[in-house]
C-alpha positions, -999 to +999 in steps of 0.1 A: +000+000+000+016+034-010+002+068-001+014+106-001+013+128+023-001+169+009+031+184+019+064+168+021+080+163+057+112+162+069+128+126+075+130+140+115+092+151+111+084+116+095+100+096+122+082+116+142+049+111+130+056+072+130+065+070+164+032+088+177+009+073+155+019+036+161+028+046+203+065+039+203+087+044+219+119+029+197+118+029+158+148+014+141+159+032+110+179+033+079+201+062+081+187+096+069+193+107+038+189+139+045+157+140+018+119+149+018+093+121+029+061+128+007+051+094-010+056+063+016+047+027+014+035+005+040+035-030+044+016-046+078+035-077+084+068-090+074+076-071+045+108-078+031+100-093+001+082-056-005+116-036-004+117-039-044+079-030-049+083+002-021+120+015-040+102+007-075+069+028-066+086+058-062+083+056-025+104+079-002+100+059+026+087+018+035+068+011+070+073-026+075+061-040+108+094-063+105+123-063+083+145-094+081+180-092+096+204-099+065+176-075+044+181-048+067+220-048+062+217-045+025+198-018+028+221-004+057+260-014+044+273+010+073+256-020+094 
């Protein structure tokens, strides 16, 4: 599931956002990017196997309710 937010937020604003809506209190990251956050995808469950679809979409940012470890890394080389 993608969506877009009206006006772009800062990566800091977007965390943000993530942590109050969902109520938490850690969130583990890539690192910034330093970039806007307007169009983000979503997936529910396990959604490594989404990481292509998300970056393919356009998306500025993935929500994933769990990323697998070695998946994380590739997306994270400074890991």
């Amino acid at each position: 599931m993608t969506g877009e937010f009206e006006k772009a937020l800062s990566e800091t604003e977007f965390l943000n956002l993530v942590k109050k809506a969902f109520h938490l209190k850690v969130l583990k990251h890539t690192p910034l990017l330093n970039k806007s956050i307007k169009k983000v995808a979503f997936c529910g469950g396990s959604g490594a196997f989404l990481i292509k679809n998300a970056i393919n979409s356009g998306s500025d940012a993935y929500i994933s309710a769990d990323i697998k470890y070695h998946e994380f890394l590739m997306l994270n080389p400074k890991y």
